[in-house]
C-alpha positions in Angstrom: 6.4 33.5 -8.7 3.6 32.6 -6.9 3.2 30.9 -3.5 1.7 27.7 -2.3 -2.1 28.4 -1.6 -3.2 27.0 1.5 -3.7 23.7 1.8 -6.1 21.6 0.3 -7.3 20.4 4.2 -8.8 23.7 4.4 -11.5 22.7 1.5 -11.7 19.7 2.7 -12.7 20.3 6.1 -15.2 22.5 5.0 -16.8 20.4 2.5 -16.3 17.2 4.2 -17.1 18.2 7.9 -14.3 15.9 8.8 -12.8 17.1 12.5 -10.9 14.0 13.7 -6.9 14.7 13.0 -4.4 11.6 12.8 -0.8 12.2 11.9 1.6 10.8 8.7 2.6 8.2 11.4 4.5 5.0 10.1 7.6 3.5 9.7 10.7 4.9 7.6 11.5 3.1 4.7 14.4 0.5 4.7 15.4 2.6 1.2 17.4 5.8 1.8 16.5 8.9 0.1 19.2 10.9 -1.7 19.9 13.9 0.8 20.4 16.7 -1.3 18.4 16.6 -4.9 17.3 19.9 -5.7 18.5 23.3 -6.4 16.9 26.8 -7.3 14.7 28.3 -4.9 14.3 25.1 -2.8 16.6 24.8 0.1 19.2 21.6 -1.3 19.4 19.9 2.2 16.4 18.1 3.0 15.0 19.7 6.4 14.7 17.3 9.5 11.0 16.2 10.4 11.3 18.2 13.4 12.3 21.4 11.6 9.7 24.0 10.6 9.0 23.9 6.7 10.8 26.7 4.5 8.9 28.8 2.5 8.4 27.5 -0.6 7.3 28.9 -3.8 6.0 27.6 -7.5 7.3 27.5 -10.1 10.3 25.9 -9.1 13.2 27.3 -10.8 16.8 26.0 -12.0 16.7 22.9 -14.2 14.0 20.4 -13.3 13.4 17.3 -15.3 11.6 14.4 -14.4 10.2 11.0 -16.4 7.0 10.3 -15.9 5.8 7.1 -16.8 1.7 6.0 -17.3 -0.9 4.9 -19.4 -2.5 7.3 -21.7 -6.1 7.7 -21.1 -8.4 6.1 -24.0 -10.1 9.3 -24.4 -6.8 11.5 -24.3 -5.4 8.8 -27.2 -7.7 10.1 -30.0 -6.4 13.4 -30.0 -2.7 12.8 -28.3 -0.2 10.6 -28.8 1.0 11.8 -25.5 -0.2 13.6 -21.9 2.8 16.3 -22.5 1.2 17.2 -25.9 -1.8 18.3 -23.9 -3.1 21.7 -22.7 -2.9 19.7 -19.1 0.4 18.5 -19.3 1.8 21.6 -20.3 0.5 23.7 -18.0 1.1 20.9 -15.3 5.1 21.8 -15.9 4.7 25.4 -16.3 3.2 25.6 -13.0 5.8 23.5 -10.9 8.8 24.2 -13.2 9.0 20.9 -13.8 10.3 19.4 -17.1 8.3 16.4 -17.1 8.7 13.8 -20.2 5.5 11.2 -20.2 6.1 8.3 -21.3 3.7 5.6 -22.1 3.4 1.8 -22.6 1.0 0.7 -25.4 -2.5 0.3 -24.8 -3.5 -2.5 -23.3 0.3 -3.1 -22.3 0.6 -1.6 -19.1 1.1 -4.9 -16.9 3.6 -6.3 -19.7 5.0 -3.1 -20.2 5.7 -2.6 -15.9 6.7 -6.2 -16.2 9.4 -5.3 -18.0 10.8 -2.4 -16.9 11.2 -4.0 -13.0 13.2 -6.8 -14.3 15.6 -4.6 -16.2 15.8 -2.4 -12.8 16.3 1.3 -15.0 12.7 2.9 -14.4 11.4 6.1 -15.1 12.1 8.3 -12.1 7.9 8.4 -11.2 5.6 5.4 -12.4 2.0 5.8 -12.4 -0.1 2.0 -11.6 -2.5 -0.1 -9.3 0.4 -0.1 -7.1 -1.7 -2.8 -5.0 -0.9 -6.0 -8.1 2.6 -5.3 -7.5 4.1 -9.0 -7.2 4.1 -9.1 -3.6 2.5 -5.8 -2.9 3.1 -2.3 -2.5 5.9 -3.1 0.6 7.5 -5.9 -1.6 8.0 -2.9 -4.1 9.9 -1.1 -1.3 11.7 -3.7 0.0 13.0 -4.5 -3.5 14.6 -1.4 -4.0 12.4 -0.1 -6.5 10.0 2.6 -4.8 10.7 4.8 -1.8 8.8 4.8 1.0 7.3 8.2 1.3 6.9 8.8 5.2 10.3 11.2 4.8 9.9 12.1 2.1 6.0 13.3 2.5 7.5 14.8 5.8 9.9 17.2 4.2 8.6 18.2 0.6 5.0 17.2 0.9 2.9 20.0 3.1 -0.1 20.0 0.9 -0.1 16.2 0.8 0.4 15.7 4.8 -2.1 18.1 5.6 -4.9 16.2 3.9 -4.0 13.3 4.8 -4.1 14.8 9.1 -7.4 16.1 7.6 -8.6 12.3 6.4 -7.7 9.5 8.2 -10.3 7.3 6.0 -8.1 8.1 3.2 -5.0 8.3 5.2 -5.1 4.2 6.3 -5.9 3.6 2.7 -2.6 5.1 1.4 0.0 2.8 3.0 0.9 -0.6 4.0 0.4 -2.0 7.7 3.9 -1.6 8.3 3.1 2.2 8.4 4.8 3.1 4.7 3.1 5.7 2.0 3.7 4.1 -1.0 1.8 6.9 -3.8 1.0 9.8 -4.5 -2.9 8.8 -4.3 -5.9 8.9 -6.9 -8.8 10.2 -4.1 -12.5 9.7 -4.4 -13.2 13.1 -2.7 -16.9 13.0 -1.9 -19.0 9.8 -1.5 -21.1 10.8 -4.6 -17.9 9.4 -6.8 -17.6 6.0 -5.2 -20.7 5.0 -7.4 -19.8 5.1 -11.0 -21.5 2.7 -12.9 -24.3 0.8 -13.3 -27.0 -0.7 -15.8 -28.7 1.8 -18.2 -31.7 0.9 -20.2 -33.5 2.6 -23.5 -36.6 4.4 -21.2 -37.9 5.1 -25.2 -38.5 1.2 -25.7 -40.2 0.5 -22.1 -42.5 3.4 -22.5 -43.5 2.1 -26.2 -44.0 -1.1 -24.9 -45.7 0.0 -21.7 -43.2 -1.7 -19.7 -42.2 -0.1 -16.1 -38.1 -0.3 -14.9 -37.5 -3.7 -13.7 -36.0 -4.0 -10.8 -35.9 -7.4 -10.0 -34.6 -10.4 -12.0 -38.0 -11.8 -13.5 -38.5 -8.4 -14.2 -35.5 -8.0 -16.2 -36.5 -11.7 -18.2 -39.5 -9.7 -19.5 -38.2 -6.6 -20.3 -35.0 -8.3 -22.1 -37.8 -10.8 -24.1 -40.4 -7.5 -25.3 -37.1 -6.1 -26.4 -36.2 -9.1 -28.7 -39.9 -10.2 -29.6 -41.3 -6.9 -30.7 -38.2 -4.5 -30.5 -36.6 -7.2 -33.0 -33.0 -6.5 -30.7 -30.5 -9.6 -31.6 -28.4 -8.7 -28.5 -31.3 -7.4 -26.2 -28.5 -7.1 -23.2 -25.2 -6.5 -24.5 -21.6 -4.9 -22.2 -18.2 -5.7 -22.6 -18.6 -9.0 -20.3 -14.4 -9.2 -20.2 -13.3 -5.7 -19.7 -11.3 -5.4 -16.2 -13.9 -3.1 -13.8 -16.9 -3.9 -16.0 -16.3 -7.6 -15.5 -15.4 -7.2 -11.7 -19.1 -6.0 -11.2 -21.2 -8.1 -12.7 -24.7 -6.3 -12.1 -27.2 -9.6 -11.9 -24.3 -11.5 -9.7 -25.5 -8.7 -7.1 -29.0 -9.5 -7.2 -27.7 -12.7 -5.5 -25.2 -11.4 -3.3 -22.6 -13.5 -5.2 -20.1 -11.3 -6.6 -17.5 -12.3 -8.4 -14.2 -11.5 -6.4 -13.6 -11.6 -2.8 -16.2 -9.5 -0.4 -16.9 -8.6 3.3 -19.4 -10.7 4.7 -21.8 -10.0 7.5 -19.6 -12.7 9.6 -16.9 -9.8 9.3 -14.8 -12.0 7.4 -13.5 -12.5 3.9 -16.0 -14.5 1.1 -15.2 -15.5 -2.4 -18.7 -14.7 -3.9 -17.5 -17.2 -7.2 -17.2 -20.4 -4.7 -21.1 -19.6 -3.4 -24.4 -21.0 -4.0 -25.6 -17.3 -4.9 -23.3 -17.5 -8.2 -24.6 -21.2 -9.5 -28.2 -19.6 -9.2 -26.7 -16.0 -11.3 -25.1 -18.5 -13.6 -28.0 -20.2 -13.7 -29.9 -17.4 -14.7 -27.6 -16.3 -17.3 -27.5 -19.6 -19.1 -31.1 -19.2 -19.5 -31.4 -15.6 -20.6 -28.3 -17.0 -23.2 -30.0 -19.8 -24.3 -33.3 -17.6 -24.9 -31.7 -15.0 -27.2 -31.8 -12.2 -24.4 -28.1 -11.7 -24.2 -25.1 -10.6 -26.7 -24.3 -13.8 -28.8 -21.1 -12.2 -28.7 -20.7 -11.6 -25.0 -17.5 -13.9 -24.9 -15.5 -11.1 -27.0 -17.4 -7.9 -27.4 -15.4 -5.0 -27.7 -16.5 -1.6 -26.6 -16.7 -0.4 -30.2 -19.0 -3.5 -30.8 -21.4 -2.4 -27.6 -21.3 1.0 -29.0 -22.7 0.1 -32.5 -25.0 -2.3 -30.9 -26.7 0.4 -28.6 -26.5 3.3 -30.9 -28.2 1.0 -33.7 -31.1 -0.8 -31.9 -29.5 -4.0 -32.0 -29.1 -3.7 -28.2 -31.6 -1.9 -25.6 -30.3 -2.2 -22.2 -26.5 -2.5 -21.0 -24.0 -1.6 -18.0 -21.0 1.1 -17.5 -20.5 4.7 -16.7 -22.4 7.3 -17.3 -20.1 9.5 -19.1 -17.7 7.5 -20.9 -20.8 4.7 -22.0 -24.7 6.3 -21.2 -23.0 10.1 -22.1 -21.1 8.6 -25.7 -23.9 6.5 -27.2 -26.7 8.8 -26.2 -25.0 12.1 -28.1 -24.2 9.5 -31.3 -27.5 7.7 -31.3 -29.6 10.6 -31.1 -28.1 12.1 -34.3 -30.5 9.3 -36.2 -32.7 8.7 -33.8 -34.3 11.6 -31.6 -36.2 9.5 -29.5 -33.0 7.4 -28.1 -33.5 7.7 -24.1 -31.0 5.7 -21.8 -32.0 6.1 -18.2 -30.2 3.8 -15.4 -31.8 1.3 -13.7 -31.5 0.3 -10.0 -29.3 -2.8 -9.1 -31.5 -5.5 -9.2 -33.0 -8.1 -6.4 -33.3 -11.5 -7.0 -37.2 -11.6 -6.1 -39.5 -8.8 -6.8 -40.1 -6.9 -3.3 -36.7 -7.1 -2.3 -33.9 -4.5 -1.4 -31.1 -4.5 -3.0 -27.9 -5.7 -0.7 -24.8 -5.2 -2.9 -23.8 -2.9 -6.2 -20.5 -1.4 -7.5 -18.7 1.1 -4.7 -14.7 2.4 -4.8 -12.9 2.8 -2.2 -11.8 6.2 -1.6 -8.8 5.4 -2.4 -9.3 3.1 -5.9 -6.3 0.6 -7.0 -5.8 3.4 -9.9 -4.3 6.6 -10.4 -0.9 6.4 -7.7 2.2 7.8 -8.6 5.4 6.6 -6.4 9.0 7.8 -7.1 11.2 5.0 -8.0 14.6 4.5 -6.4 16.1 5.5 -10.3 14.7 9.2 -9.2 17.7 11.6 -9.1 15.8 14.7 -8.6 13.3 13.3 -5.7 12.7 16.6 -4.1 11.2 18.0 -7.7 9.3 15.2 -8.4 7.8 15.3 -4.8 7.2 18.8 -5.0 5.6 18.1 -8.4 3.3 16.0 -7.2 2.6 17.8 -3.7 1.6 20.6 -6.2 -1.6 18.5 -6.6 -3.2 18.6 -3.3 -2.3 22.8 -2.8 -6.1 24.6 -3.3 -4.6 25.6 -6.4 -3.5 22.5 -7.7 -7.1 21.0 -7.2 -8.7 23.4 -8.9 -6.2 23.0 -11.9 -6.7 18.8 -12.2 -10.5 19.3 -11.6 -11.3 21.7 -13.9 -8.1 23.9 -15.7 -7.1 27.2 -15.8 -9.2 29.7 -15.1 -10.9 31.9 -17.6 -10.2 29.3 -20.7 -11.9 26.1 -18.8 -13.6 27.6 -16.3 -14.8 30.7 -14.7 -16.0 31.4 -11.0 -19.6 31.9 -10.7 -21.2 32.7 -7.4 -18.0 30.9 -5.6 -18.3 27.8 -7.5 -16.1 26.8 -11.0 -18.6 26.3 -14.0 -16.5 25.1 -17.5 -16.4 27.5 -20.1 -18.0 26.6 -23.4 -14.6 25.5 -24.1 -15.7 22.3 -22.4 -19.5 21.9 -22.6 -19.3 23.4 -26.1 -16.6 22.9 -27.6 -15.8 24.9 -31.0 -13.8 22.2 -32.4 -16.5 19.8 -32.0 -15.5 18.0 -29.0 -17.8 15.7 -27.3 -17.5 16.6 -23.1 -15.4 13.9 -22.1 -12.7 14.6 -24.8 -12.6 18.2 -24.3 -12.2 17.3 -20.6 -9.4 15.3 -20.6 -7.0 17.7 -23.0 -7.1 20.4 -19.7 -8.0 18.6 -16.6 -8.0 14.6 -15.1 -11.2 15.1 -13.6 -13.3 13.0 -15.6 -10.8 9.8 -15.0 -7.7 9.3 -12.3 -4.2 10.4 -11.3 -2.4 11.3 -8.4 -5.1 14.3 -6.8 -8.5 14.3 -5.3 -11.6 14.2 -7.5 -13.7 17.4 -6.6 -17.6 16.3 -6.7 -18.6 19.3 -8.5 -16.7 18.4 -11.6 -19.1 15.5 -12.1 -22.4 18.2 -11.9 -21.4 19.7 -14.9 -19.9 16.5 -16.4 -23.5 14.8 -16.7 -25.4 17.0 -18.9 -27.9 14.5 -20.2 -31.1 14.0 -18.0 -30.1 10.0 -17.5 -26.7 10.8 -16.0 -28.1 13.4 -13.5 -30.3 10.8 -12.4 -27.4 7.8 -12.7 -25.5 8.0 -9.0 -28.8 8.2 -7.0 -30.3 5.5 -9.0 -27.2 3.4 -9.0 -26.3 3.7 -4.9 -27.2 1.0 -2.5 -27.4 1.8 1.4 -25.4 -1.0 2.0 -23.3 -1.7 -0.4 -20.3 -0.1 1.8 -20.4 -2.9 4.0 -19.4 -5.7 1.7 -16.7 -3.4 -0.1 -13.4 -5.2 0.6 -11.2 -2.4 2.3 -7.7 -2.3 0.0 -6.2 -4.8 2.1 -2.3 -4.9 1.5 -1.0 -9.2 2.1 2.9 -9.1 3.7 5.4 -9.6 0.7 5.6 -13.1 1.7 1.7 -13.9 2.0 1.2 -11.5 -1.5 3.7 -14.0 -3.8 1.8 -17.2 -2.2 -2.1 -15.2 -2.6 -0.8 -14.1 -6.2 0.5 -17.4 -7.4 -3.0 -18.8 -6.0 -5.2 -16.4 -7.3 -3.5 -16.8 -11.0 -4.8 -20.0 -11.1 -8.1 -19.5 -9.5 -9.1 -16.5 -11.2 -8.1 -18.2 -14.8 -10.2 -20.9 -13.9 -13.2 -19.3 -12.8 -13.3 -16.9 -15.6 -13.0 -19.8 -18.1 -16.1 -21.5 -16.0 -18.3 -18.7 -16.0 -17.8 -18.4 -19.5 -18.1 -22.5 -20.5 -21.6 -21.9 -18.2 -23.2 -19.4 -19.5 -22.7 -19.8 -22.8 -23.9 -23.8 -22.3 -20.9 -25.8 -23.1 -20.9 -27.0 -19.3 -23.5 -28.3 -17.6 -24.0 -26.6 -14.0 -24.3 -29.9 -13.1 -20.7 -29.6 -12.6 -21.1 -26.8 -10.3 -19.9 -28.8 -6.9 -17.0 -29.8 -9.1 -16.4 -26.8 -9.8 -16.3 -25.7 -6.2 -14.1 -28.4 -5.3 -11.6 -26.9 -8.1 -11.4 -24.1 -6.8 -10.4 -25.6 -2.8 -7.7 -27.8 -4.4 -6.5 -24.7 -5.7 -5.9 -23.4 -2.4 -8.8 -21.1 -2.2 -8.9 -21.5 1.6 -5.7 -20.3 1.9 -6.3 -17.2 0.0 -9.1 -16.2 2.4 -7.2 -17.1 4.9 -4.4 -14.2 3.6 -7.4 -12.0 3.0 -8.4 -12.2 6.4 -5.2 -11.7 8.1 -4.7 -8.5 6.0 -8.1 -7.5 6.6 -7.3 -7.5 10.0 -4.2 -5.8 10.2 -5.9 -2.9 7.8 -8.6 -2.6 10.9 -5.6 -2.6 13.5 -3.7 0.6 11.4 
């Protein structure tokens, strides 16, 4: 058997300089944890907090079984029908001694799917989500009676897990609720070089053609977007999946105005709603015009990813907004197959005048609203499944959901893990990303901390090296909304309002770009959106805001 490696703090604090220490303080949960849940070489009576930790060694052994439930990852889909099937999953229950049985909701079902299941009260005993759009949030999910609270539980079965979190108390206020409760097993940004991960890309081929130079301001962009349709012949010159969750949550040109589309910090130190401000009539503005001229995908209403693909990969398109892997990294290995000269390069967030710097672009948090794993109150075996997912944040259980097993996915060169052709080049003729996700989670989410260097290797193509330090803005951090976490009672009033308010702006923005409302009606508009009870939201935001700064 072997023993838990030292904790992941230890790579932490020498990677992340970080010397200030804060404890797993908070409040118990209201929901009591079953006291004795394990057997095998795990000591059955859960230790007090007081008591010093018993040794403890992986595997675990004795019968183990736990249900796991989450959505499967796009990429993992096209090979897997599910994560246990996987070179990852398996070895993920060999190494803990856990019997874990994935189970997954259709895709594009998750929400329905969770729906479900909470109303008929029998969950899976762990349930991977974006804990945070629980109805009434994260402490509404304890208070229920359908999550633990994890202070106790984190306390006695969770060293690897408590240490980083003493080691990282940016992360550590992110992970639980102002009353002081853990909540998840967290999804961790590790390094502030994975808190940018997308932004617009452009085909360098066509601007150097057409002697154009990277626009980086709006009128810019008009110029580049009208070469591309006049002499390029593009019929969707600007073309992204306008309706797609994160993509649509950043709308790039919404920036240049320091509109965005959902709530964001403002310089006041208080809570805006970039969608109710005169900064998004002028990007709406804008994007009416570019529609109306032929410079953006006729079918931006509807486009599917598959339809962007074959848009960019066939000429049909020339500039467009994502990832680097999963978007700039896919179409750039299919398009240049045909076409050798195919270039994507990203582009800067763009200003609104020429000569201006940039004040807003896509950030995470370090802790994104993806990725966390809490143990339901259905959990039988809670020490196992904690001690699973501890497993995670032990050295060795970040190198194995960064980057594998060692000597098949990667070796050790010169101290540092490099993937094994396995990965980069794959016999079975896996693209990167798809070879990735059969052994590791690196490349996407899930209950561990993303290790920076996996990305290095990751972005093989010159345009994704280039793609995080082209894609940062200085001060973007400062308008990121911190994840905030409403009372239960403010999150079912702030949800019920922001239903409404969301479906009404997204069926706006829509009706105004593609002309059939005149912005003309903007003020109207505006005035919606208050007799919605906008204010109020804000209001909610703010008073969470400021009991996240008080943790």
């Amino acid at each position: 058997m072997k023993k838990t490696k030292k904790s992941l703090a230890l790579f932490v604090a020498a990677s992340m300089l970080t010397g200030v220490i804060a404890g797993c303080s908070g409040s118990p949960s209201s929901s009591a944890v079953p006291s004795g849940s394990t057997g095998g070489n795990v000591n059955s009576t859960a230790p007090s907090g007081d008591s010093e930790p018993q040794e403890f060694t992986y595997p675990m052994t004795g019968e183990h079984a736990i249900t796991y439930w989450a959505s499967l990852n796009e990429t993992v889909s096209h090979d897997y029908t599910n994560l246990g099937e996987t070179p990852f999953g398996k070895g993920l229950m060999e190494n803990t001694g856990v019997n874990i049985t994935f189970q997954h909701p259709p895709t594009g079902g998750a929400a329905e799917q969770f729906n479900l299941l909470i109303a008929d009260g029998s969950l899976p005993d762990v349930m991977e989500y974006s804990w945070q759009t629980y109805p009434g949030g994260p402490e509404k999910a304890i208070s229920d009676g359908n999550i633990y609270a994890l202070n106790d539980i984190i306390d006695q079965y969770c060293p690897n897990l408590k240490a980083y979190l003493e080691s990282r108390p940016d992360v550590d206020r992110q992970c639980k609720t102002d009353n002081g409760n853990y909540y998840m097993f967290p999804f961790v940004r590790g390094d502030p070089g994975l808190q940018v991960t997308m932004g617009l890309m452009i085909r360098q081929d066509w601007l150097d053609e057409l002697g154009l130079s990277t626009p980086t301001c709006i009128d810019e962009w008009h110029d580049v977007l009208t070469a591309f349709k006049e002499k390029k012949g593009a019929s969707a010159p600007f073309a992204y999946e306008f309706t797609m969750g994160s993509l649509t949550n950043n709308m790039p040109f919404a920036y240049a105005y320091n509109a965005p589309r959902g709530f964001y910090l403002g310089e006041d130190g208080q809570v805006h709603f970039g969608a109710a401000e005169e900064g998004y009539k002028q990007y709406l503005t804008t994007m009416n015009q570019w529609y109306s001229e032929g410079l953006l995908d006729p079918d931006i209403a509807t486009a599917s990813f598959d339809q962007v693909s074959a848009k960019m990969t066939s000429g049909e398109a020339g500039a467009s907004f994502g990832w680097a892997g999963s978007r700039m990294g896919v179409w750039t290995n299919a398009a240049i197959a045909t076409d050798p000269n195919f270039n994507l390069q990203p582009v800067p967030y763009p200003t609104a005048k020429a000569g201006e710097t940039p004040k807003m672009g896509q950030i995470d948090n370090l802790v994104p609203n993806q990725g966390g794993v809490a143990i339901t109150t259905s959990c039988k075996d809670v020490e196992a499944a904690a001690r699973m997912l501890d497993w995670a944040y032990s050295d060795e259980g970040h190198m194995y959901y960064n980057f594998g097993v060692e000597g098949v996915s990667y070796t050790m060169v010169n101290g540092e893990p490099v993937y094994t052709d396995l990965i980069l080049n794959n016999p079975d003729g896996l693209g990167i990303a798809a070879a990735m996700v059969a052994h590791i989670r690196g490349n996407y989410n899930g209950p561990f901390v993303q290790d920076l260097r996996y990305l290095s290797q990751y972005y093989t193509i010159d345009g994704q090296k280039k793609s995080n330090t082209t894609w940062t803005v200085a001060t973007a951090p400062n308008y990121a909304l911190p994840p905030v976490t409403p009372t239960p009672e403010e999150s079912e009033e702030f949800s019920a309002i922001m239903n409404e308010i969301n479906t009404y702006r997204d069926e706006m923005t829509l009706k105004y770009i593609l002309g059939t409302e005149s912005l003309d009606t903007f003020d109207n508009y505006v005035k919606t959106l208050e007799q919605l009870n906008l204010s109020r939201a804000i209001e909610i935001e703010n008073a969470a805001l400021e009991r996240f700064n008080a943790r």
